[in-house]
C-alpha positions in Angstrom: -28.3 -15.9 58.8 -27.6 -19.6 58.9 -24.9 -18.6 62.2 -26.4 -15.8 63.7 -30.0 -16.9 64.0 -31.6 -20.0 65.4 -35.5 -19.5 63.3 -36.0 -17.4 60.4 -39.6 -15.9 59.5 -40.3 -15.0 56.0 -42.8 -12.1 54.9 -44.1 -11.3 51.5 -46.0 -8.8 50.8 -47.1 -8.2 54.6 -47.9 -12.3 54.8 -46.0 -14.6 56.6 -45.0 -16.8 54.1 -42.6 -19.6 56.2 -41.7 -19.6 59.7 -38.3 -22.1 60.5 -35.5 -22.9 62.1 -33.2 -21.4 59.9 -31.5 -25.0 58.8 -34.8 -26.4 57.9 -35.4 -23.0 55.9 -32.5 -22.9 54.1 -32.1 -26.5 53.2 -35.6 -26.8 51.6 -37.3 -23.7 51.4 -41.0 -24.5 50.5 -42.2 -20.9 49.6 -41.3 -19.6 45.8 -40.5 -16.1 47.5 -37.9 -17.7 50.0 -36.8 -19.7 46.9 -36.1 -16.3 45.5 -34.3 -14.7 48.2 -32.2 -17.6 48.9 -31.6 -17.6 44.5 -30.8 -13.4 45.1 -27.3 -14.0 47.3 -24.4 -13.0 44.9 -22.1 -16.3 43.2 -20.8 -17.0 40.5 -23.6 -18.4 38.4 -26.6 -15.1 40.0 -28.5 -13.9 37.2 -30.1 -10.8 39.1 -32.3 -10.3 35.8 -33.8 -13.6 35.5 -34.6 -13.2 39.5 -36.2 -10.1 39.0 -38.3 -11.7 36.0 -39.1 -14.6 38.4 -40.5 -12.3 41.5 -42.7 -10.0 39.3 -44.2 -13.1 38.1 -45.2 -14.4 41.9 -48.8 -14.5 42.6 -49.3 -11.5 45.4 -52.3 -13.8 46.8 -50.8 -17.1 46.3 -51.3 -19.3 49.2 -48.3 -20.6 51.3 -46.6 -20.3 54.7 -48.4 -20.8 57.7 -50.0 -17.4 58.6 
């Protein structure tokens, strides 16, 4: 993402949740869901259970983003 695009826009759950330029986005994201996706890319130390665990706990109506 960080080389092919120039802004990112985040949805969850039909809700834009953040919308960056991608550098901004991915240096501090500032929604838990972005937090997640960014926490879901495969390294070393990804625990795919304990990111699961995380999302199903997310609010579906908590506020954030900008729309």
């Amino acid at each position: 993402m960080r080389y092919v695009c120039d802004e990112a826009l985040v949805l969850y759950r039909g809700r834009t949740m953040e919308h960056r330029p991608v550098a901004e986005l991915l240096a501090d994201p500032g929604h838990p869901y972005t937090k997640l996706l960014l926490a879901s890319v495969p390294r070393p130390d990804w625990d795919p259970d304990s990111i699961s665990r995380r999302r199903r706990k997310l609010d579906p109506l908590a506020a954030g983003g900008d729309g």
